[in-house]
C-alpha positions as CSV (number, residue, x, y, z in Angstrom):
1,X,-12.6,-11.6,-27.5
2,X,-13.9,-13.8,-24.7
3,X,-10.5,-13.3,-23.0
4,X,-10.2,-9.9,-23.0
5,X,-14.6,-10.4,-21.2
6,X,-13.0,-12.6,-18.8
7,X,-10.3,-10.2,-17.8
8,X,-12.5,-7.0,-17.9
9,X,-14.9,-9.2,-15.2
10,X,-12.1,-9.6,-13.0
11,X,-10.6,-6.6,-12.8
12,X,-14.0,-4.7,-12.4
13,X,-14.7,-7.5,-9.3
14,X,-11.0,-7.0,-8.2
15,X,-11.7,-3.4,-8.1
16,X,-15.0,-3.5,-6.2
17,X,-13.6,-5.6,-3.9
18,X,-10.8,-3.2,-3.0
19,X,-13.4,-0.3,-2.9
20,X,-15.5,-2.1,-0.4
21,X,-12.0,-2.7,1.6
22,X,-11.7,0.8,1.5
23,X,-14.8,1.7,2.6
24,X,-15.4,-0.6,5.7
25,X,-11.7,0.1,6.4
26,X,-12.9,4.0,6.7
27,X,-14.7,3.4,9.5
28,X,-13.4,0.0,10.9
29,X,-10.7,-0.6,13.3
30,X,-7.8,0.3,13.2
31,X,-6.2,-3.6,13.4
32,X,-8.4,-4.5,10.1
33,X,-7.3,-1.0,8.8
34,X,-3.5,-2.0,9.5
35,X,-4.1,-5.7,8.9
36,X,-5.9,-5.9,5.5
37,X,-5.3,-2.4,3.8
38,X,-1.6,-0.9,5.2
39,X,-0.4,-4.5,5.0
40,X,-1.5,-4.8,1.2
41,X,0.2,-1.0,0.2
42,X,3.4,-2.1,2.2
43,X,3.5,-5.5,0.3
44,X,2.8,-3.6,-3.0
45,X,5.7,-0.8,-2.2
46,X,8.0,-3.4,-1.4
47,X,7.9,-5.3,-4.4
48,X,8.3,-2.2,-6.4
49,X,11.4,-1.5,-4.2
50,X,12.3,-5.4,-5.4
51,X,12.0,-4.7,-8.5
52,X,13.6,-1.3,-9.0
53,X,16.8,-2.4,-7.1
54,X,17.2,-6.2,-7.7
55,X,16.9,-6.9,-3.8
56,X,15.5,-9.6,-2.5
57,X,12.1,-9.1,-1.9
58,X,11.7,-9.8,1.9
59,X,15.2,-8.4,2.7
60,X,13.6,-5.2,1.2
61,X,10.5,-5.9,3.3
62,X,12.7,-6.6,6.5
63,X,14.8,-3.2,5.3
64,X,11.5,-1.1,5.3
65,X,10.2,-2.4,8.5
66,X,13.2,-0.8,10.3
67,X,13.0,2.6,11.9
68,X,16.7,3.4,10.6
69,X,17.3,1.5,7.7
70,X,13.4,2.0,6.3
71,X,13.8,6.0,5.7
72,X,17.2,5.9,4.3
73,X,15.5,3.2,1.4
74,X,12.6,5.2,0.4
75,X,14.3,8.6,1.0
76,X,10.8,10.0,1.1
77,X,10.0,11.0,3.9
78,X,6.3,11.7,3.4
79,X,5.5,8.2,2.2
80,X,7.3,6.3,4.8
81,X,5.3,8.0,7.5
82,X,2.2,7.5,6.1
83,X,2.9,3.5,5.3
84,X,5.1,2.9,8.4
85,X,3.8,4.9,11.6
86,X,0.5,4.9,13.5
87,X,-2.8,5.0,11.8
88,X,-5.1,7.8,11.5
89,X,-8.6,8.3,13.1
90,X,-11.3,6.6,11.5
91,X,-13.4,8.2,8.6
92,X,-12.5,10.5,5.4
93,X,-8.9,10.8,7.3
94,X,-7.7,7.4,6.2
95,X,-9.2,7.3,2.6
96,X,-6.8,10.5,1.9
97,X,-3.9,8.5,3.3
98,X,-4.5,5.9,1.4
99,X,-4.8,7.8,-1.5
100,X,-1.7,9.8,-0.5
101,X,-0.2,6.4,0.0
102,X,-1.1,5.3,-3.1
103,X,0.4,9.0,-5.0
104,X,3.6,8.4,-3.6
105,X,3.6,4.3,-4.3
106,X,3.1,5.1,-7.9
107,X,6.0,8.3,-8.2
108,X,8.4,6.4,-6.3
109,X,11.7,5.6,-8.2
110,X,15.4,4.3,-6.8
């Protein structure tokens, strides 16, 4: 039972934490935007894309980075624009990309 306390803690601090990430990143600039928030989507997406096609994981990385070979992977075209092109104005703008981001993250499938 003192486990599952432990856990509970960390994943409500773990989720604060991202929701303050969110928030400053709302109105912050767009490096930290790019730097702390795209960075961690684009890191999560491509160790889905890992796991779902037994690619290495920073050959998949390397794959979505590229302007040709990037679409063709995700065949989505919605979700590889908003993770891999330029980064909206600051404010409520970038909290629904990131939850678009997020939407498409979580349907994707190979």
């Amino acid at each position: 039972m003192q486990q599952r306390t432990r856990i509970r803690r960390f994943q409500a601090r773990d989720v604060q934490y991202l929701s303050r990430q969110v928030e400053v990143a709302s109105v912050g600039s767009q490096e930290y935007f790019e730097s702390i928030l795209l960075d961690r989507l684009r890191d999560i997406f491509a160790e889905k894309v890992s796991l779902e096609t037994g690619l290495e994981k920073e050959s998949v990385k390397q794959e979505l980075a590229s302007m040709v070979k990037g679409p063709a992977l995700v065949r989505d075209k919605t979700l590889y624009t908003l993770l891999y092109s330029s980064t909206p104005p600051k404010g409520a703008i970038r909290v629904k990309m990131l939850r678009e981001a997020i939407d498409g993250i979580e349907a994707w499938n190979a």
